[in-house]
C-alpha positions in Angstrom: -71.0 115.3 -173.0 -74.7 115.3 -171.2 -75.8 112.9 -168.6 -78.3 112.0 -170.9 -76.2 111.3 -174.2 -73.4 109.3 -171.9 -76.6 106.8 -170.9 -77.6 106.2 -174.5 -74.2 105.7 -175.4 -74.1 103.2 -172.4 -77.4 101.5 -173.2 -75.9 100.8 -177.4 -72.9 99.8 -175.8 -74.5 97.6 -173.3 -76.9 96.2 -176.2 -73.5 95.6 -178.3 -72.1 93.5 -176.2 -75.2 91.5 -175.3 -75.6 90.7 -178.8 -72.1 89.8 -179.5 -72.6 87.1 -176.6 -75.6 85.9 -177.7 -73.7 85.0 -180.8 -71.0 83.5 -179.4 -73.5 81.2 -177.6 -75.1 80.0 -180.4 -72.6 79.1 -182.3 -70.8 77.4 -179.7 -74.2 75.5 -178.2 -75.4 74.6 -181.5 -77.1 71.2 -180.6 -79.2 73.2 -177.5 -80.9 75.1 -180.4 -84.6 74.2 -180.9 -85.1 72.0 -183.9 -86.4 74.1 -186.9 -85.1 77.3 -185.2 -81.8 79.4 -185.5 -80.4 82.2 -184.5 -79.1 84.5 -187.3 -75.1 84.1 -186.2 -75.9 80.3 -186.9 -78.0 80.6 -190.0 -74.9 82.7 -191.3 -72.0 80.3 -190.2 -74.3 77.2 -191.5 -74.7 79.1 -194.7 -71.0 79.4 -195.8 -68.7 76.5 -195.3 -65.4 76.9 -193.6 -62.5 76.5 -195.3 -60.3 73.7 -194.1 -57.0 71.2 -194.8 -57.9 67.5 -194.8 -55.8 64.1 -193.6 -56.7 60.4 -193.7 -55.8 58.3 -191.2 -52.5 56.2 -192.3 -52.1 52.9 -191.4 -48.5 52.5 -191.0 -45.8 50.4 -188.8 -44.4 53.0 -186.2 -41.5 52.0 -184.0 -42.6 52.4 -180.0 -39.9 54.4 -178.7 -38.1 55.5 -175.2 -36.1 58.4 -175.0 -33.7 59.0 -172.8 -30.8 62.0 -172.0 -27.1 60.9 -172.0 -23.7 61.9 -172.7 -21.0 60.2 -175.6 -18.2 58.6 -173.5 -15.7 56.8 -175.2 -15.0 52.8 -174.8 -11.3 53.8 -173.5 -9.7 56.2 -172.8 -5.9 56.8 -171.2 -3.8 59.1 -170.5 -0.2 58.5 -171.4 2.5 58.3 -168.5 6.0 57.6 -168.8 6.9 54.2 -165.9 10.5 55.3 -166.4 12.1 58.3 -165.9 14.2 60.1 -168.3 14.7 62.9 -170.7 12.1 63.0 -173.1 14.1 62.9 -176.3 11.1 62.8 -179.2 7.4 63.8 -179.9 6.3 61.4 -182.6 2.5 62.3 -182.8 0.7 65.8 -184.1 -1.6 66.9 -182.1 -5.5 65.8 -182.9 -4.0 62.7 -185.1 -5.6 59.3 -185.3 -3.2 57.3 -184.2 -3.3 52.9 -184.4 -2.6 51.2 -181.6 1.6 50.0 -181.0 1.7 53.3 -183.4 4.9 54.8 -181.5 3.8 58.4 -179.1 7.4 59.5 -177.7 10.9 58.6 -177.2 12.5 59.1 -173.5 16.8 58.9 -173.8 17.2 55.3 -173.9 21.0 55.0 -173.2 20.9 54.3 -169.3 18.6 51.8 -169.7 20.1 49.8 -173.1 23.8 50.2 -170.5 21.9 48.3 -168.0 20.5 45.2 -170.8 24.0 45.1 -171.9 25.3 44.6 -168.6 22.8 41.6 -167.4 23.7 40.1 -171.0 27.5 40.0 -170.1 26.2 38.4 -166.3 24.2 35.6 -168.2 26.8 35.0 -170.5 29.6 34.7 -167.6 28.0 32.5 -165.6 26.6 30.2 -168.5 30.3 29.5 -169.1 30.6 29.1 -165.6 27.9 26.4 -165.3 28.9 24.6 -168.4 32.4 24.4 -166.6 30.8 23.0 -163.8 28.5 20.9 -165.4 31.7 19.4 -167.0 33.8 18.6 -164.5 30.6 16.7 -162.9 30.7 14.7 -165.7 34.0 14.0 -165.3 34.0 12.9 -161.7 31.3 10.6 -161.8 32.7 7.7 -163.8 35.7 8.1 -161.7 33.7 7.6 -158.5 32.8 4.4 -159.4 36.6 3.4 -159.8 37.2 4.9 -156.7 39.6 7.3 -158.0 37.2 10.2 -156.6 35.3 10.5 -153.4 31.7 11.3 -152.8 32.4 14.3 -150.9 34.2 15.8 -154.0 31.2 14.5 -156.3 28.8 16.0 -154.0 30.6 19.5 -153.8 30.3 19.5 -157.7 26.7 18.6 -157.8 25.7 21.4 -155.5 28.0 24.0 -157.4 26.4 23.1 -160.8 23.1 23.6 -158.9 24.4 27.4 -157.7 25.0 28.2 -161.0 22.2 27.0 -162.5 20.2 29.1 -160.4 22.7 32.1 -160.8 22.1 31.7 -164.6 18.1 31.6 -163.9 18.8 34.7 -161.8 20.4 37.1 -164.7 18.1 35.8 -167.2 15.2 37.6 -164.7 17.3 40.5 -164.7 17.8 40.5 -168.2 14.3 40.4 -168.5 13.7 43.2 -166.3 16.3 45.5 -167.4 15.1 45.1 -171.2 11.2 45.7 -170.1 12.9 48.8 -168.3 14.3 49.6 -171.7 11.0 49.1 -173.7 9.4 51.7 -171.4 11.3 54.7 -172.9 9.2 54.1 -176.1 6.0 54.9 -175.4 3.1 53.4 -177.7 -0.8 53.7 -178.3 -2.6 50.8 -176.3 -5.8 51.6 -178.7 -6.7 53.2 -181.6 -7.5 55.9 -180.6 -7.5 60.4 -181.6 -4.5 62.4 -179.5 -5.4 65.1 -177.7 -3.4 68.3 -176.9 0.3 67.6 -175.7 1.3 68.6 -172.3 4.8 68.4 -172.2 7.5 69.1 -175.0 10.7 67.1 -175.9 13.7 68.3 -173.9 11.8 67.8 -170.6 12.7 65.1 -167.5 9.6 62.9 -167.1 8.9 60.9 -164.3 6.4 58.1 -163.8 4.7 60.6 -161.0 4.0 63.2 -163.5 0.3 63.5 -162.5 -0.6 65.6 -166.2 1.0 63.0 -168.2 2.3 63.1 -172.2 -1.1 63.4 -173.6 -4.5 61.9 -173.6 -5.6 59.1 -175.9 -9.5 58.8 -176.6 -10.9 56.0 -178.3 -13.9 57.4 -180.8 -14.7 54.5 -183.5 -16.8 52.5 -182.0 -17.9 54.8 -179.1 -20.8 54.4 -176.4 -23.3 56.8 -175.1 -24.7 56.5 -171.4 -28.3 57.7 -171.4 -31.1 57.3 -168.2 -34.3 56.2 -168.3 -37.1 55.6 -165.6 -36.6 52.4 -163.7 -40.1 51.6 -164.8 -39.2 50.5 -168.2 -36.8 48.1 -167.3 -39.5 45.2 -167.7 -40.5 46.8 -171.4 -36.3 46.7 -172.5 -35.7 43.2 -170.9 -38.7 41.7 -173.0 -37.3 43.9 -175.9 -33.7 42.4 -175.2 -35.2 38.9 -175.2 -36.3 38.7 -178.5 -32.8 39.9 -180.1 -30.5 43.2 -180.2 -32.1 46.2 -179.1 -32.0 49.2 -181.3 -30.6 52.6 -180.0 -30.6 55.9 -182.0 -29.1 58.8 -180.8 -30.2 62.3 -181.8 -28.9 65.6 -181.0 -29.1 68.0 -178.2 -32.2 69.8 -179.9 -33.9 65.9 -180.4 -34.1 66.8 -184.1 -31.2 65.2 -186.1 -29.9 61.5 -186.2 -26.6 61.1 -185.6 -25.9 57.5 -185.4 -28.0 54.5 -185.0 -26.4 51.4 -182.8 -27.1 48.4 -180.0 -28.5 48.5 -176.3 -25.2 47.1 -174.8 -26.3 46.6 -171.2 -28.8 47.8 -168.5 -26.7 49.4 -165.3 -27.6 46.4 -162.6 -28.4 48.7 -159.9 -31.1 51.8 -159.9 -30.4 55.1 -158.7 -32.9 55.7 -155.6 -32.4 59.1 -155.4 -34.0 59.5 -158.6 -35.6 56.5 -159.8 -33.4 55.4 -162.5 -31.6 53.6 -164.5 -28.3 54.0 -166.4 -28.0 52.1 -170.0 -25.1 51.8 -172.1 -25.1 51.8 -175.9 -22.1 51.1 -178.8 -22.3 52.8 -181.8 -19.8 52.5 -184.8 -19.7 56.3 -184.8 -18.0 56.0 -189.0 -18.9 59.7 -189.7 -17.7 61.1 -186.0 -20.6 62.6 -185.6 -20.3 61.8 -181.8 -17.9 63.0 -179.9 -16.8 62.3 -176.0 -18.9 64.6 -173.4 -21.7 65.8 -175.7 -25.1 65.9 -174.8 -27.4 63.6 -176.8 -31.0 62.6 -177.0 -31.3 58.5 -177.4 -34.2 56.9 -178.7 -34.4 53.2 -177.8 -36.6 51.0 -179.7 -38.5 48.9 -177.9 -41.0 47.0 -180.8 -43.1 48.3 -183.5 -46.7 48.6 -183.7 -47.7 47.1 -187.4 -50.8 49.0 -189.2 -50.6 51.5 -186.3 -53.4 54.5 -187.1 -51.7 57.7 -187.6 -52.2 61.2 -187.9 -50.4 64.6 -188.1 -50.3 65.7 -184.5 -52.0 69.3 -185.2 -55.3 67.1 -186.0 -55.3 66.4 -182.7 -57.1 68.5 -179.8 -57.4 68.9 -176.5 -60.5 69.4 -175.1 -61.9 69.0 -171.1 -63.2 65.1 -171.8 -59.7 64.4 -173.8 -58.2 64.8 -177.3 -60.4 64.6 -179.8 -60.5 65.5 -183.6 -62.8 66.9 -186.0 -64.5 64.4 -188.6 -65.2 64.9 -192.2 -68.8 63.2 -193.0 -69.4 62.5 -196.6 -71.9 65.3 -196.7 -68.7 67.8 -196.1 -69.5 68.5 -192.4 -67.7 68.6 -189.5 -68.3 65.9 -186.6 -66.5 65.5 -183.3 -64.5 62.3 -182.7 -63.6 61.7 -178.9 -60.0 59.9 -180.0 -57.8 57.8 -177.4 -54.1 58.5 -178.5 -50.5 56.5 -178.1 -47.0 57.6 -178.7 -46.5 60.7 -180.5 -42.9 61.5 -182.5 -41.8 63.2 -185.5 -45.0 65.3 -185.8 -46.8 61.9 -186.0 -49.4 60.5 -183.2 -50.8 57.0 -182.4 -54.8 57.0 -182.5 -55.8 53.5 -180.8 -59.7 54.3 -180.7 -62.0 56.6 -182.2 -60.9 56.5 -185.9 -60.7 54.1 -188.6 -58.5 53.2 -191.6 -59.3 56.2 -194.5 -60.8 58.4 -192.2 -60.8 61.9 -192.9 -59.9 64.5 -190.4 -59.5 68.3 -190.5 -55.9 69.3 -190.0 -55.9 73.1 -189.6 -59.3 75.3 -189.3 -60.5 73.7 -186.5 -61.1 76.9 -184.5 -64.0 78.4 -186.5 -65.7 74.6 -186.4 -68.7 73.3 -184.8 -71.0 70.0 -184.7 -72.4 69.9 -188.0 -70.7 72.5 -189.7 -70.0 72.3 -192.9 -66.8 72.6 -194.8 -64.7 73.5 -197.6 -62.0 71.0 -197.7 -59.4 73.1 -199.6 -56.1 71.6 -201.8 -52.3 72.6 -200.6 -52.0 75.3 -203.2 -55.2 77.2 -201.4 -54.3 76.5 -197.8 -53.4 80.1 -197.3 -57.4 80.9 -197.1 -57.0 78.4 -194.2 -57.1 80.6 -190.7 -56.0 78.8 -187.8 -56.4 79.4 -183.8 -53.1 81.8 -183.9 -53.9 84.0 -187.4 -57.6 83.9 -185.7 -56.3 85.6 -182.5 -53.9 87.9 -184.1 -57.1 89.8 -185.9 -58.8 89.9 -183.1 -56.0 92.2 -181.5 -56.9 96.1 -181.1 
């Protein structure tokens, strides 16, 4: 290629670009435009209205809520030693089963230790006879004492030998006791109602109360709690909540997106974590369908009041700009108008509008790229909103 042809192919590209900008400014400054005169960019934007979607503005009561990370822990949760030792004779539980609680878990040989009731049984019973001997021939002295055909020293002796066996009776009634709460512990029984989890020792095996595995582990999982944290700033916001009744707590899943359960604030943790700023809350849930279960991850939503007649809109109608968020308003004469917008809590695709908007107002939901002060519009139904182009489709054409 000649010097002279690469200039002029310079120079049209040069003059390409300029005119490409100049277009881009106009569009986008359209309000510094002199009144009565347009560039031909604008003339041909003004001339053909841009096809959008539409919203009004719903009044609606929408819940204020806190969210918070925590993990499902069960109310209780034990696992299952033996206090005597023994041979552990019987399994009575399947591993995973719902058990009740006093349901019977396992069987340790109980023979050593019914050998032992039977034998502080035939002490009581031997000195019972004893002290009713004894007690007897008390009785017999006393009337004779005061005939004087028995001494005091004699009464005396009786009195304090009915008083040793009284308290040799009391004695093997404790041991009684003790030997038949040592029998009770070879069946062991659920404290709880509770799910089993996997067995860790199998029938035919000595067990001993310093088995540091245990039988098995019993979790507690209807009702069930979750333990979530939350910025030691809100406390004042949940006490007030708390003050005017029970506090409600739903808890969603790892990915925030679907409700698992729905329950009550049980408590506020009475001491904040200074490392980090938080707090530690503690909710019950009823937990009917299992959907929680011990260690998992879950998102909860605490629900602090709710705003009645709150202004809403689908949070795509919503943009950011350098002065704030602000949205683009249908006029009755089908144009577009900027609406600087001060926003509140946005959830579920939903966003708070506090100023800017009113009741009925409608806004452009997708389109908004190709818009402009005054533009005007095409507000399209749902079963055209394929002609609709928004910032991503926009950018995608634009790609070499």
């Amino acid at each position: 290629m000649s010097k002279v042809s690469l200039i002029a192919a310079t120079s049209v590209s040069a003059g390409v670009a300029l005119a490409i900008w100049m277009s881009y400014a106009a569009m986008a400054q359209p309000s510094q435009a002199k009144p009565g005169i347009s560039s031909p960019a604008t003339t041909a934007v003004e001339q053909s209205a841009v096809p959008v979607t539409a919203t009004k503005v719903q009044p609606q009561d929408v819940p204020i809520v806190i969210e918070g990370l925590g993990t499902v822990q069960p109310l209780n949760m034990a696992t299952m030693h033996t206090q005597v030792q023994g041979t552990l004779t019987t399994v009575d539980f399947i591993e995973g089963q719902e058990v009740k609680q006093g349901q019977r878990l396992a069987q340790i040989d109980p023979r050593v230790f019914q050998a032992q009731v039977d034998q502080a049984k035939a002490a009581l019973g031997r000195d019972q006879a004893l002290l009713t001997n004894a007690q007897t021939d008390l009785n017999r002295s006393l009337p004779l004492l005061s005939r004087g055909f028995a001494t005091p020293q004699q009464v005396d002796t009786q009195k304090a030998q009915v008083a040793q066996l009284q308290n040799t009776v009391d004695l093997d009634k404790a041991s009684l006791e003790g030997a038949q709460t040592q029998l009770s512990f070879t069946t062991i029984t659920a404290p709880f109602d509770g799910i089993t989890g996997i067995r860790k020792i199998d029938p035919g095996n000595i067990v001993h109360p310093t088995d540091t595995n245990g039988l098995v582990t019993l979790t507690q999982v209807q009702p069930i709690s979750v333990i979530f944290t939350l910025p030691s700033a809100d406390i004042p916001t949940i006490q007030q909540a708390q003050a005017k009744g029970p506090v409600v707590v739903d808890v969603y899943d790892a990915s925030n997106k679907v409700k698992l359960d729905e329950g009550k604030l049980l408590l506020i943790d009475n001491q904040v974590e200074a490392a980090t700023g938080t707090v530690r809350l503690k909710a019950i849930f009823p937990n009917e369908k299992r959907a929680l279960w011990p260690g998992v991850f879950v998102n909860a939503h605490l629900i602090v009041s709710v705003e009645h007649d709150a202004l809403t809109l689908p949070l795509p109608a919503v943009l950011r700009g350098p002065a704030g968020p602000f949205v683009y308003a249908i006029t009755p004469a089908q144009t577009a108008t900027v609406r600087a917008v001060t926003t509140g809590q946005s959830r579920n695709g939903e966003i708070i509008v506090t100023k800017g908007l009113a009741a009925g107002d409608n806004v452009v939901l997708a389109g908004q790229y190709r818009l402009f002060e005054g533009a005007r519009v095409d507000v399209v139904p749902p079963e055209r909103a394929n002609e609709v182009q928004n910032a991503s489709t926009a950018s995608a054409g634009m790609l070499p």
